[in-house]
C-alpha positions as a printed Julia matrix, in Angstrom:
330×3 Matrix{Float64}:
  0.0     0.0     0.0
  2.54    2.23    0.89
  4.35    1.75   -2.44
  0.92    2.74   -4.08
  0.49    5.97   -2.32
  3.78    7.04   -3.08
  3.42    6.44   -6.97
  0.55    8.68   -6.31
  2.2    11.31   -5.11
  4.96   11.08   -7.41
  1.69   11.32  -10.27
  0.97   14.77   -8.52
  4.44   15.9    -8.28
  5.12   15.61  -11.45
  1.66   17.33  -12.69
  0.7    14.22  -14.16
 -2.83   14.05  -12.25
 -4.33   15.17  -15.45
 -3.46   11.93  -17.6
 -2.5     9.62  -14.54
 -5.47    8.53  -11.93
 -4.37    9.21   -8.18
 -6.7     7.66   -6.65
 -5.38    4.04   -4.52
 -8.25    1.63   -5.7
 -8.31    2.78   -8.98
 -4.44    2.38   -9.67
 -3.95   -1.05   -7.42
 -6.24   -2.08  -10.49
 -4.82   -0.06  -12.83
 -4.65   -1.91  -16.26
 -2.89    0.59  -18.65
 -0.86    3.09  -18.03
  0.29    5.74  -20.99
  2.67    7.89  -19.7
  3.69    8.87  -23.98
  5.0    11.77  -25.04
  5.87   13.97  -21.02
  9.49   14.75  -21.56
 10.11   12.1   -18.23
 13.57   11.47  -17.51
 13.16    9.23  -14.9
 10.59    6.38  -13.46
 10.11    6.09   -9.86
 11.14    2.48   -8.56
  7.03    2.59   -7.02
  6.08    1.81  -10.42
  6.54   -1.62   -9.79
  3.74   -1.45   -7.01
  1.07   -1.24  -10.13
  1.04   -4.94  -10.45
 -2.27   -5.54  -12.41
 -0.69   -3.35  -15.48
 -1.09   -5.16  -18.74
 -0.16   -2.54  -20.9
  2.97   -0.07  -20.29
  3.2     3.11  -22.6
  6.68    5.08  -22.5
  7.35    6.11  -26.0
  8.58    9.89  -26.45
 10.22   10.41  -23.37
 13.7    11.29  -22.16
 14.53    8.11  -20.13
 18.06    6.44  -20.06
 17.21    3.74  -17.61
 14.07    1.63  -16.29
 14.02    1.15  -12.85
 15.0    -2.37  -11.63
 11.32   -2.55  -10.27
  9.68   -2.78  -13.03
 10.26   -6.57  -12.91
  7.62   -6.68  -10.47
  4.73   -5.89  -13.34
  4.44   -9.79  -14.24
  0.82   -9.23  -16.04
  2.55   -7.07  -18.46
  1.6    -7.95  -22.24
  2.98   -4.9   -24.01
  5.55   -2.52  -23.36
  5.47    0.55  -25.9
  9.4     2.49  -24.97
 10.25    4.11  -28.44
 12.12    6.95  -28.91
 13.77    7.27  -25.08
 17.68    7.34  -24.5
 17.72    4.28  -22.93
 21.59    2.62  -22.52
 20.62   -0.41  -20.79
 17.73   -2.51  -19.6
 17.69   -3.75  -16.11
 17.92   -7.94  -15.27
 15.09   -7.65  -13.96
 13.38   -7.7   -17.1
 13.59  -11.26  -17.9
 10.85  -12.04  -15.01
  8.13  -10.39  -17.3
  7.78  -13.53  -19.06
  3.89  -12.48  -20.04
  5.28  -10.13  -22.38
  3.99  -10.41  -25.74
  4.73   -7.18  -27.53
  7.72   -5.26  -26.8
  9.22   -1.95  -28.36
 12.34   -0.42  -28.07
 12.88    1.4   -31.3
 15.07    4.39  -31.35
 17.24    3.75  -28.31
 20.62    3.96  -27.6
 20.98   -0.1   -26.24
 24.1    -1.79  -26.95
 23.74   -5.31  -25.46
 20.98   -6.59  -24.21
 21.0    -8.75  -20.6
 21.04  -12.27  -20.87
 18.05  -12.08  -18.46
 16.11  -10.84  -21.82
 16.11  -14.28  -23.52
 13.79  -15.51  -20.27
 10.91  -13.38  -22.2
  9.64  -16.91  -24.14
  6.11  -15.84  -25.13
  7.11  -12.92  -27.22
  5.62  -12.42  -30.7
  6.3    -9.21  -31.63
  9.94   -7.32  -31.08
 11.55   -4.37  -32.42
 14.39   -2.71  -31.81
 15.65   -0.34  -34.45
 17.75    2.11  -34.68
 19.95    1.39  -31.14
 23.22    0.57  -30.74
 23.23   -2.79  -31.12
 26.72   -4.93  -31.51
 25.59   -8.57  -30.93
 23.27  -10.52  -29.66
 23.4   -13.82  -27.65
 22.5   -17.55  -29.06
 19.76  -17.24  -26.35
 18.04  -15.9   -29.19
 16.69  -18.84  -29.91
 14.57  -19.17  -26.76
 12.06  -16.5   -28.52
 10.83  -19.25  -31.02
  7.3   -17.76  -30.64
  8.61  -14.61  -32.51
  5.92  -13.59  -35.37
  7.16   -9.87  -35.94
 11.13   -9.21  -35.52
 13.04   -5.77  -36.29
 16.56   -5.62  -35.62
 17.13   -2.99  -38.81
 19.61    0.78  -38.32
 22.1    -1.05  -35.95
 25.73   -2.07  -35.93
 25.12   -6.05  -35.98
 27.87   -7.4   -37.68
 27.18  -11.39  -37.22
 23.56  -13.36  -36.38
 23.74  -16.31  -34.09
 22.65  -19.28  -35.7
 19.4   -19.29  -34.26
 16.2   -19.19  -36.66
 15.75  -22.78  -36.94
 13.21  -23.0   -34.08
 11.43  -20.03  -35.21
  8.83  -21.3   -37.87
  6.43  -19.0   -37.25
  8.37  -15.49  -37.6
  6.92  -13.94  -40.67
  8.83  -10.45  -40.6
 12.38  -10.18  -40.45
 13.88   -6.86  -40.95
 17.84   -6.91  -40.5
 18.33   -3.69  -42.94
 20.83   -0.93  -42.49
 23.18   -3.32  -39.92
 27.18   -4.42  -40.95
 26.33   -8.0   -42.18
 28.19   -9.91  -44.35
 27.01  -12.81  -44.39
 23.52  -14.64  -42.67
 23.57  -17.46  -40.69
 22.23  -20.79  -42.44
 19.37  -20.89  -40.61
 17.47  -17.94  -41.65
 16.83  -20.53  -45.15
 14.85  -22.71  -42.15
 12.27  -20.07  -41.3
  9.44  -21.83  -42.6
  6.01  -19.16  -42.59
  8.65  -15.96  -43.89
  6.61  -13.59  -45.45
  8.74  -10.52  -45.46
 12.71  -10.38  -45.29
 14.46   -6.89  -45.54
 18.12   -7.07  -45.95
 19.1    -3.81  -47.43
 22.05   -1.51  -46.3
 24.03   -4.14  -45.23
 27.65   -5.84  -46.75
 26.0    -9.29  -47.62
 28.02  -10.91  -50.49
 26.57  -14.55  -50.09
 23.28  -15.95  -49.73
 22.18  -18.93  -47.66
 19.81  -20.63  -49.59
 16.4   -18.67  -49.86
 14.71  -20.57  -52.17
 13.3   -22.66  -49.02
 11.01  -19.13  -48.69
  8.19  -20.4   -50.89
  5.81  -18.13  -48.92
  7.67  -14.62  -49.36
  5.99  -11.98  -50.62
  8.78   -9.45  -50.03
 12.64   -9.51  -50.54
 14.84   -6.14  -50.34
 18.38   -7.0   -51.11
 19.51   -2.93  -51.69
 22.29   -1.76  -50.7
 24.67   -4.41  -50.67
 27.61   -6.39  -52.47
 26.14   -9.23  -54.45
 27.66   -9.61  -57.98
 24.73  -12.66  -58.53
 21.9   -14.0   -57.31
 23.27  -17.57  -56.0
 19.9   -18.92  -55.33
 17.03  -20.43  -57.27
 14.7   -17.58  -57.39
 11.75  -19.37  -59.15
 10.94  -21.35  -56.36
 10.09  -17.9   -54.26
  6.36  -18.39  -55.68
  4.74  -16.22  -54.3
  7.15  -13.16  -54.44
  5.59  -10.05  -55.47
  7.98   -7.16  -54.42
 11.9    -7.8   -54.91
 14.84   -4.99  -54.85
 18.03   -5.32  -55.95
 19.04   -2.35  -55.94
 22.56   -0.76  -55.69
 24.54   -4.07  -55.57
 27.5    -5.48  -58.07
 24.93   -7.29  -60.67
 25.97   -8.15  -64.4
 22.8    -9.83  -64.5
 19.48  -11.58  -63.96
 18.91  -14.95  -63.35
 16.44  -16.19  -66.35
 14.56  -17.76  -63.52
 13.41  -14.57  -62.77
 10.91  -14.78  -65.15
  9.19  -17.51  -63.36
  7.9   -15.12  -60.36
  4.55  -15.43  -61.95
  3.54  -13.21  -59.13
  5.74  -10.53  -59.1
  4.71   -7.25  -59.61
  7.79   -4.85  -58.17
 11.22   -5.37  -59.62
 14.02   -3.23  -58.86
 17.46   -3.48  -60.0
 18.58    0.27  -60.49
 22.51    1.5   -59.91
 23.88   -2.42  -60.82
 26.12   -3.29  -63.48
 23.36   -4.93  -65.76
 24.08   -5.09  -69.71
 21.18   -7.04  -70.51
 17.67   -8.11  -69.19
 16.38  -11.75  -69.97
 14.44  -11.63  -72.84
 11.91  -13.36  -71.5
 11.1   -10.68  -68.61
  7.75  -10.36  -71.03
  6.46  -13.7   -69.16
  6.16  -11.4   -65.77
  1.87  -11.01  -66.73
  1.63   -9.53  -63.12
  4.25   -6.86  -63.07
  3.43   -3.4   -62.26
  6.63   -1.64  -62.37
 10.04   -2.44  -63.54
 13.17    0.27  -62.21
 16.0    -0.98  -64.27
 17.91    2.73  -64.28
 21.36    3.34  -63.69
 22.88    0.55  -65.64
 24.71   -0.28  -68.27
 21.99   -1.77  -71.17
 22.27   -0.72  -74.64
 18.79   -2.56  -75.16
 15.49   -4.14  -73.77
 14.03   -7.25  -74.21
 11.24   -7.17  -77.38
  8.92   -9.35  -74.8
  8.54   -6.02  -72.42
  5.58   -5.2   -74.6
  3.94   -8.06  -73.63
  3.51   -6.74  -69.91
  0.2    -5.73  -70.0
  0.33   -4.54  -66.58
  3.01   -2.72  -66.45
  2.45    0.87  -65.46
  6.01    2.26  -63.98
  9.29    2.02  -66.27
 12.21    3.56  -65.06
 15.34    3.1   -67.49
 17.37    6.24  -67.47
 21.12    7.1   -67.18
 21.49    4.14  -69.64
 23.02    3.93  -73.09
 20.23    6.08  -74.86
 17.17    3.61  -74.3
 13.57    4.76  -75.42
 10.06    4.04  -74.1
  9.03    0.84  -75.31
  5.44    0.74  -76.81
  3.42   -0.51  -73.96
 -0.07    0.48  -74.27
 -0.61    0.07  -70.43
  2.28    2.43  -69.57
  1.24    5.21  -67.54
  4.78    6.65  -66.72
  8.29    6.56  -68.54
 11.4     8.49  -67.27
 12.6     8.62  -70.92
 10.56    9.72  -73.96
């Protein structure tokens, strides 16, 4: 009780009274708190007195630390702490083991404890744009991951760790220092979406196992091919490929009878497979910044096609596409 009364003052101290409830029955129940968006640089170690919370919003503030405490709030099922200056996370956080949805975007964490692999029933995680180095094999505990985005840190190696994960559908490593992935990431079985870009990647494990991806962003790194068989991705409808070392496509390309995004701008391309015209679905085709003296004949053939970017070439002109809405070249 005591602990109670003094978050409660702490509410009124800080002119909160407004947004926070003060009175004692109604926060010993309290469900949800939202403190988003108050410029707090601090949490008072009562917090962990409110021990029916579910929900936990801290996004927008101006906190570096969360007080060891708050390993007390075992109901939790979402944590919302974007866009704080948080360095660390306390141990203590690996006791809130209800935690389903956690978010620590735009941080400044470096490691994270080894306490944070106890939080098993996760399914959605983010944490872009911190600090990140590494992260521990006791990744793999978090095999109920759905939603996972590690993109805008300094990751240079995965653990080997995806194997268990089969249901993770989103996996966003983009903008990190990778080189290479671990051979696991080919044993995600339900991926849907995986974002590599801005990375140093110059070998592929073997994605063709991804027959349910919709989405594949390879920008932004060092590939010189694609050492994969591409035409068993399906179901792919968006792939980018832009900014990388590529002299060319894969004809199995054309086989993405779904595709209807393909990017391959600022590569090193000096021809397109002729049979690109087999792509019925495609929508729009960036092939700019390259080095191709011509186009496949079959591009008229894409009846869907509506977007054609293929400038700062060697002098290519608008192909005669009767469902071409735009052209960067006349």
């Amino acid at each position: 009780m005591r602990a109670i009364e003094e978050f409660a003052r702490w509410v009124k101290h800080s002119n909160l009274a407004s947004k926070v409830p003060t009175d004692i029955d109604t926060l010993k129940n309290l469900s949800v708190l939202d403190l988003t968006k108050l410029k707090l640089r601090e949490l008072p170690d009562c917090i962990g007195a409110l021990e029916n919370l579910t929900v936990l919003k801290l996004s927008g503030n101006r906190l570096r630390k969360l007080p060891e405490s708050i390993g007390r709030l075992t109901r939790l099922r979402n944590i919302q702490c974007e866009n704080n200056l948080l360095e660390s996370l306390p141990d203590s956080i690996g006791s809130l083991t209800s935690l389903v949805i956690l978010n620590l975007n735009g941080n400044k964490l470096r490691t994270l404890p080894e306490s944070f692999y106890n939080l098993v029933n996760l399914t959605r995680l983010t944490i872009a744009a911190n600090s990140l180095e590494m992260l521990s094999p006791s990744l793999a505990r978090l095999r109920k991951l759905l939603y996972l985005s590690l993109d805008t840190n300094y990751l240079r190696e995965l653990p080997d760790v995806f194997e268990p994960m089969h249901a993770l559908y989103y996996l966003d490593l983009s903008f990190n220092e990778l080189t290479t992935l671990p051979p696991s990431i080919s044993q995600i079985v339900e991926l849907e979406t995986l974002l590599l870009e801005g990375n140093a990647i110059t070998d592929l494990p073997a994605l063709e196992s991804h027959d349910m991806l919709i989405r594949l962003n390879l920008s932004d790194n060092s590939l010189t091919r694609l050492d994969f068989d591409i035409s068993c991705l399906e179901d792919l409808k968006i792939l980018s490929l832009d900014n990388n070392l590529l002299t060319s496509l894969p004809e199995s390309i054309c086989q993405l009878a779904n595709l209807e995004y393909l990017s391959a701008s600022s590569n090193e391309l000096k021809s397109l497979p002729e049979c690109l015209g087999d792509l019925s679905h495609l929508i729009e085709l960036d092939v700019e910044d390259n080095d191709l003296t011509t186009l496949p004949g079959s591009l008229e053939n894409l009846t869907a096609l509506r977007n054609l970017y293929i400038d700062n070439n060697h002098d290519l002109k608008r192909p005669d596409i009767p469902s071409l809405e735009f052209c960067d070249v006349e």
